[in-house]
C-alpha angles and dihedrals in degrees: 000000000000125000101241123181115243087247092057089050082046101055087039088055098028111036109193114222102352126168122056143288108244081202117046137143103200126049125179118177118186133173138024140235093255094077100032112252135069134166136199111206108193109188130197108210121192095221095210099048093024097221136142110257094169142003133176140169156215125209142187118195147038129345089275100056091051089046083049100050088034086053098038088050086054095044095053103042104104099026125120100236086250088067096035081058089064096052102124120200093243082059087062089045105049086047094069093040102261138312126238104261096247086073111044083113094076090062087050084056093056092042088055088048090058092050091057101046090052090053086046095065091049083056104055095270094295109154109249122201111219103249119209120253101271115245144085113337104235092178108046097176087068098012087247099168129200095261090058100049087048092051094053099038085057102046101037097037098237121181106173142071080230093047091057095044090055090047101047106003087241104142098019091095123073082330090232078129099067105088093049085043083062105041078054085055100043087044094050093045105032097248112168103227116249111264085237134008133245123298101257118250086236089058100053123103115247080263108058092031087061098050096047084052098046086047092046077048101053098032105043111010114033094055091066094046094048091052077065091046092256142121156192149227133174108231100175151359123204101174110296100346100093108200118207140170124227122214146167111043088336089066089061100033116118081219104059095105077059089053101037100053099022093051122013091034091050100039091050095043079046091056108025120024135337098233096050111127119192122216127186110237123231 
């Protein structure tokens, strides 16, 4: 489904320094199950020079959060904590060649573990959990608060609702989110809101439904699939139930309920409308 490097297949095959260190001196936790991905990062620091002799790591979650562990752990080996500090998430990402941008937030997550080992040390070694910015929570599906999309909208030059979502999950629940994610955006950027919304998904007419579907399809959805040897056609629209038919390898995946409702539902409830539901035709 996702175009991933071949380094990024390698570090997800292939993790590099997983497990823990019985005697470090730095511990960072981040992340939680409830929205899928976690990661123990478990730091050696030489207390005279102050870098960083070992570091390894445990993770909870998808191919890109173990690249990512696996990439930040290689990155940082080597660094004296005051440069480890200045390890940027674009920086994970750009060592393994690049993520799909659904999952940059992988390398946020490793750039959050970091954060928190290097407090740890400061602290005595304690293991300290990455804590959310205080402040409102704008996302309430992954408690993903104001400060927090600020602060990665800032530092990762985001301009978009979906480029947000992809950097801190915020928006890609239930998508109630959306419209606060992008007062946050036009405020950061000085966009001048739009004197009326969108027209909603649910208020089109079948014409113009189908080809707002067919364009979400072609431009968004079919090229993953295709990178799988897959593809995809709308068959049908009965209000908000969107009908499709999978071919090519994803007719024959044992996956394709996972593709069908994990990504094409989501991508087209992200981009259309919040109470679409996808359902594969006979």
């Amino acid at each position: 489904m996702w175009d991933y490097t071949m380094k990024v297949q390698d570090h997800f095959r292939h993790p590099r320094n997983v497990g823990n260190i019985p005697d470090a001196n730095a511990v960072g936790e981040v992340g939680n199950m409830v929205c899928g991905d976690a990661l123990k990062l478990y730091l050696k620091v030489d207390e005279k020079t102050r870098k960083i002799l070992d570091a390894k790591f445990e993770t909870f979650g998808c191919a890109s959060a173990i690249a990512s562990s696996s990439a930040l752990t290689e990155v940082v080996k080597g660094m004296t904590l005051e440069e480890a500090a200045k390890v940027t998430n674009q920086q994970i990402a750009e060592y393994l060649g690049g993520l799909p941008e659904e999952k940059m937030h992988c390398s946020v997550m490793g750039m959050e573990a970091l954060e928190a080992a290097i407090k740890s040390y400061g602290a005595g070694g304690k293991p300290v959990t990455h804590e959310e910015p205080e402040g409102k929570v704008i996302c309430k599906c992954f408690g993903v608060t104001e400060e927090k999309i600020r602060k990665t909208v800032a530092e990762n030059r985001l301009r978009t609702v979906a480029d947000v979502t992809n950097f801190t999950k915020a928006g890609g629940g239930c998508g109630k989110c959306k419209g606060e994610i992008q007062r946050i955006l036009d405020d950061m950027l000085g966009n001048k809101p739009s004197a009326a919304p969108p027209e909603a998904f649910s208020q089109l007419t079948m014409v113009r439904k189908i080809h707002a579907v067919e364009e979400a399809l072609a431009r968004e959805i079919a090229p993953n699939l295709l990178a799988d040897g897959g593809s995809i056609e709308l068959v049908d629209i009965q209000g908000s139930v969107i009908k499709v038919r999978l071919a090519g390898m994803c007719r024959s995946c044992p996956s394709s309920g996972v593709t069908l409702k994990s990504f094409v539902e989501k991508k087209l409830r992200e981009l259309l409308d919040p109470a679409i539901t996808v359902e594969q035709a006979e």
